[in-house]
C-alpha positions in Angstrom: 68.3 97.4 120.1 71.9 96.7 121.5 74.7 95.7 119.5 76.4 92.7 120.4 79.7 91.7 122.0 82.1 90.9 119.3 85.9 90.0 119.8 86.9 89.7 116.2 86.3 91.8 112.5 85.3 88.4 111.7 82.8 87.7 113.8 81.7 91.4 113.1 81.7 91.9 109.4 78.1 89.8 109.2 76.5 92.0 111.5 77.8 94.7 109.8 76.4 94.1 107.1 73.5 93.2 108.4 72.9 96.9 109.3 73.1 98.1 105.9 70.4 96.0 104.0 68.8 99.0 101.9 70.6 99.3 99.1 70.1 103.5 99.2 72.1 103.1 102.6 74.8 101.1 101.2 75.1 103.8 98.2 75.7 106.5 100.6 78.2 105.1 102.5 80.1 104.8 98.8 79.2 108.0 98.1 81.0 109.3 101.7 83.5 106.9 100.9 84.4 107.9 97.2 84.1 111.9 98.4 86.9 110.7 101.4 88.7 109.3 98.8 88.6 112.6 96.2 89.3 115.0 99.1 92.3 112.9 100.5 93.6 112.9 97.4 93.6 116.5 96.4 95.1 117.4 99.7 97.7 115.1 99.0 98.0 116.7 95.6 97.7 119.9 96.5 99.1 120.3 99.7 96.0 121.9 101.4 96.1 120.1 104.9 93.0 122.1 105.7 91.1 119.6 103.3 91.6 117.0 105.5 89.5 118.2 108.1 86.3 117.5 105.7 86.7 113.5 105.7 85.0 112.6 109.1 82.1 115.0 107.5 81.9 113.3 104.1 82.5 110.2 105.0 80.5 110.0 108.6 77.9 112.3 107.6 76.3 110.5 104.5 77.0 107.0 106.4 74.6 108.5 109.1 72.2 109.8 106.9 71.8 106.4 105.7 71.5 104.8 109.3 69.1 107.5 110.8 67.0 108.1 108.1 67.1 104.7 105.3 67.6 101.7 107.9 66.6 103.6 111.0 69.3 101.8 113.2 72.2 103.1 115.2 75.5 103.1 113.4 77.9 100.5 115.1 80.4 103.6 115.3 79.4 104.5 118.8 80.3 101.1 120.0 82.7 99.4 117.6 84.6 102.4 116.0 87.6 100.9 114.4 85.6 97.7 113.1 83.0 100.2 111.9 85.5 101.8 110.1 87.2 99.1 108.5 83.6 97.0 108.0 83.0 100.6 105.3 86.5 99.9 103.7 85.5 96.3 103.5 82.2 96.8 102.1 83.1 99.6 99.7 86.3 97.4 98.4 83.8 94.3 98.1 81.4 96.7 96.1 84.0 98.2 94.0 85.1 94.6 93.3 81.5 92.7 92.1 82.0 90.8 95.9 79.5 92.0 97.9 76.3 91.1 96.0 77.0 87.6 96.6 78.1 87.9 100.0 74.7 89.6 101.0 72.8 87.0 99.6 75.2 84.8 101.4 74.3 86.2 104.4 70.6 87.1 104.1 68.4 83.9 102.7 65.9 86.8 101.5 68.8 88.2 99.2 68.2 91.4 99.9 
């Protein structure tokens, strides 16, 4: 399946989401996310600049896990790589704030 044309996060965002229906996908995009998080800020912290090279691994490589192996879809990072990037920021801010529940059922009438 190809992912559509979009010209706008806005327009993006929904189908975003849309690609991360099962819940265990979504919790290991938070889980890459939260591990980018800790590693960026011991580097910081620490000064080990080496670190840094470990947050495409943590946070791409349990977001892909999710794709290729819970929803068995293509991430959107091969075609949209920015939006994909800030659609995980927006997701994982939405989660961490009680948001996204409703905005999922917003956006699916199954609720999922």
């Amino acid at each position: 399946m190809s992912v559509p044309e979009f010209q706008r996060f806005s327009e993006f965002y929904p189908y975003y989401l849309g690609e991360h229906q099962h819940p265990l996908c979504r919790a290991l995009h938070y889980c890459g996310s939260t591990l980018v998080l800790v590693i960026l800020g011991y580097a910081l912290w620490t000064a080990q600049w080496a670190l840094l090279w470990w947050l495409p691994l943590a946070g791409y490589g349990f977001a892909w896990v999710g794709h290729f192996f819970v929803e068995h879809n293509k991430p959107a990072t091969f075609k949209y790589p920015f939006y994909s990037l800030l659609g995980d920021w927006v997701m994982y801010a939405e989660f961490m704030t009680g948001r996204l529940a409703a905005r999922l059922t917003a956006s699916d009438p199954k609720g999922r």
